[in-house]
N, C-alpha and C positions, 0 to 999 in steps of 0.2 A: 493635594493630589492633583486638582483641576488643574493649576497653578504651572506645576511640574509637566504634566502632559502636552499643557499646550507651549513649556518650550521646546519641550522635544520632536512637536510638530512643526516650530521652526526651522528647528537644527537640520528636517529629515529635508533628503534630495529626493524628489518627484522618481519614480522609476522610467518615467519617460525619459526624465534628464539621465538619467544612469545609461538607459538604452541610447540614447544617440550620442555619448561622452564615450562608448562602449563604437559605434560604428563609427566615428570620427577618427578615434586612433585606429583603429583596422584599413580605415581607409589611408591611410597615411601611408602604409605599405602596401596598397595599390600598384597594379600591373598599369596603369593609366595613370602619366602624367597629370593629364590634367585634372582629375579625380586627387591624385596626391595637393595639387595647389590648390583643390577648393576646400578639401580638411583640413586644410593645412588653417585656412581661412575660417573656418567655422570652430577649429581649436579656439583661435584667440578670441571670436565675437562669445565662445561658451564662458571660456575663465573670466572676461571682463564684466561677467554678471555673476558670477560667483563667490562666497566668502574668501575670504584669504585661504585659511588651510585645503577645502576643496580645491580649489585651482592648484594650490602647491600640487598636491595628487594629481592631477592633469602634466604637470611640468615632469613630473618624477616619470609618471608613464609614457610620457614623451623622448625622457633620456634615456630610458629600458628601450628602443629604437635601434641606439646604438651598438649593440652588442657586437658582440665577432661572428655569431652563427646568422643573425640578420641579413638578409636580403640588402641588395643593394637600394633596391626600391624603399626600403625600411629608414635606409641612411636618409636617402635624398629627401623623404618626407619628413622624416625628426630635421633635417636643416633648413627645410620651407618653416615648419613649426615652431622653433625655434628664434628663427628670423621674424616671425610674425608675431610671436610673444614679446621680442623684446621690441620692435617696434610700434607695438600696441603700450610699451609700459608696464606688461604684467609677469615678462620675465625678471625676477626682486635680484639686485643687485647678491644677494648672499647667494644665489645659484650660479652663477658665474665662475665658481671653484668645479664645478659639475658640468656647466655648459661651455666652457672654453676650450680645454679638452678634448675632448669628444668632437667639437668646429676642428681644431687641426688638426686629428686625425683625418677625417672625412675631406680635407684639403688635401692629402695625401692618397687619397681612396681610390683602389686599383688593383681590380681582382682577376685573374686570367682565365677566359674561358676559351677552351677550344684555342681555333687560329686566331682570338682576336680577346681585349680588355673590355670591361664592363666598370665605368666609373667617372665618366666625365661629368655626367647630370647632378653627379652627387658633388664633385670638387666647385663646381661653379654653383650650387646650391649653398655651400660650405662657405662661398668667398660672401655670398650677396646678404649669410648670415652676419658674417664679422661685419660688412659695411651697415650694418642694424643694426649691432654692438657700438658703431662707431657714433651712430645718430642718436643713439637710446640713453647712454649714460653719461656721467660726467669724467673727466680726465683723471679729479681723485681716487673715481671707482674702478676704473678702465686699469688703473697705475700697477696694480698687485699679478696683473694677467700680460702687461706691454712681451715681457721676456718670451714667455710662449708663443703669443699673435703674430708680433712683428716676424719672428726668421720662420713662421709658417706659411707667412702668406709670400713672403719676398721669392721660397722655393720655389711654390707654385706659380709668382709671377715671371719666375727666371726660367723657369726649366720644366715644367708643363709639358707635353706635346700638342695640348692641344690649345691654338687663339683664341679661342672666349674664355677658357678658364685662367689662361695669363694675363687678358687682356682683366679679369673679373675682378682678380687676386690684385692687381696694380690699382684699382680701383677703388679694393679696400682699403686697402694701404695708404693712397694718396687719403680718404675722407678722414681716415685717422690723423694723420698729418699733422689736416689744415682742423679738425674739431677737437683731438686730443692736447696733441704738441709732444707727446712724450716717447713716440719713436724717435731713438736714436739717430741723430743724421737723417732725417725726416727728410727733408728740405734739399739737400743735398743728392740724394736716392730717388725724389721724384721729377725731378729733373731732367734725369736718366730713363728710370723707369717707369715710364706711363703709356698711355694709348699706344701710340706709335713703335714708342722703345721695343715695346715687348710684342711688336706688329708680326716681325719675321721671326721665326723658328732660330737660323743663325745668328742675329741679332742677338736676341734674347738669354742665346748661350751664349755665346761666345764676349759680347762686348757687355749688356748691363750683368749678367750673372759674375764676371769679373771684377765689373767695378761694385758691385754690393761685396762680392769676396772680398775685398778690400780693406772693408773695415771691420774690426777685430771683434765689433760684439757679432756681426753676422760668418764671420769665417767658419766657425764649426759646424754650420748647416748645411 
């Protein structure tokens, strides 16, 4: 009985840790930028001291973030979090069918308020998570999600309106590249498409979003 009790006093999570695992993800969805990037930060220093399955839980309620009724604020902190779990090592390659997803979506993310959109902080949060995808795993692992990533991010670096988020997405793009290798015509598209390429608004449509149309795996996008 002694035995039995004192594993279950291992297994148990402190409620202080519950309490601040519990304000961490609230803060995520923060009216405050920079409140969203310090939970964002203190997600991934929690789960790297955590068991495996407790942290899974943290990842899960990270991707519940995502939703459609979610705040935009919701998004852009689930893709700082994200981005910092996989660049910490604790986002496990088997979430990646979960967490790829849900990245280009929020590459795309653009909700219309009033005279004006609300979603650029979340598409350039979105991009700087793929370039973490792109540092975090290996090319074998990367290989089952290429189809998705690649013509998500090229859209965004093509045809954006806004320059940091083109300029963010080309960026991802290019680290996959030159760390994966498994972008299609990789090599050939960043050439075109990089810093400068995607500097000007005309540019960016008219001349590289043409020559990526070009080739037949990106044309349907």
């Amino acid at each position: 009985g002694q035995c039995a009790d004192d594993d279950d006093d291992e297994g148990a999570v402190p409620e202080e840790l519950e309490s601040a695992v519990e304000h961490m993800l609230r803060a995520l969805a923060d009216d405050d930028t920079v409140v969203r990037w310090s939970a964002a930060k203190g997600v991934g220093r929690i789960v790297a001291r955590l068991p495996f399955e407790l942290g899974d839980d943290i990842v899960t309620s990270v991707l519940e973030l995502f939703r459609e009724a979610e705040e935009h604020t919701a998004w852009h902190g689930g893709c700082l979090a994200l981005a910092e779990l996989a660049r910490r090592g604790l986002l496990l390659p088997a979430r990646l069918g979960d967490a790829v997803p849900v990245v280009c979506l929020a590459l795309a993310y653009d909700v219309q308020r009033a005279a004006h959109s609300v979603g650029q902080h979340v598409r350039d949060a979105a991009a700087y998570a793929c370039w973490a995808f792109a540092r975090a795993y290996a090319p074998a692992v990367m290989a089952a999600h290429v189809h998705a990533l690649a013509p998500a991010l090229l859209v965004c670096a093509c045809f954006d309106r806004e320059v940091n988020c083109r300029r963010a997405a080309a960026a991802a793009f290019q680290e996959h590249v030159g760390r994966q290798g498994t972008f299609a015509h990789g090599i050939d598209i960043i050439t075109v498409c990089d810093y400068h390429g995607v500097g000007s608004r005309a540019r960016a449509y008219l001349r590289v979003g043409a020559f990526v149309g070009g080739f037949p795996e990106y044309a349907p996008a």
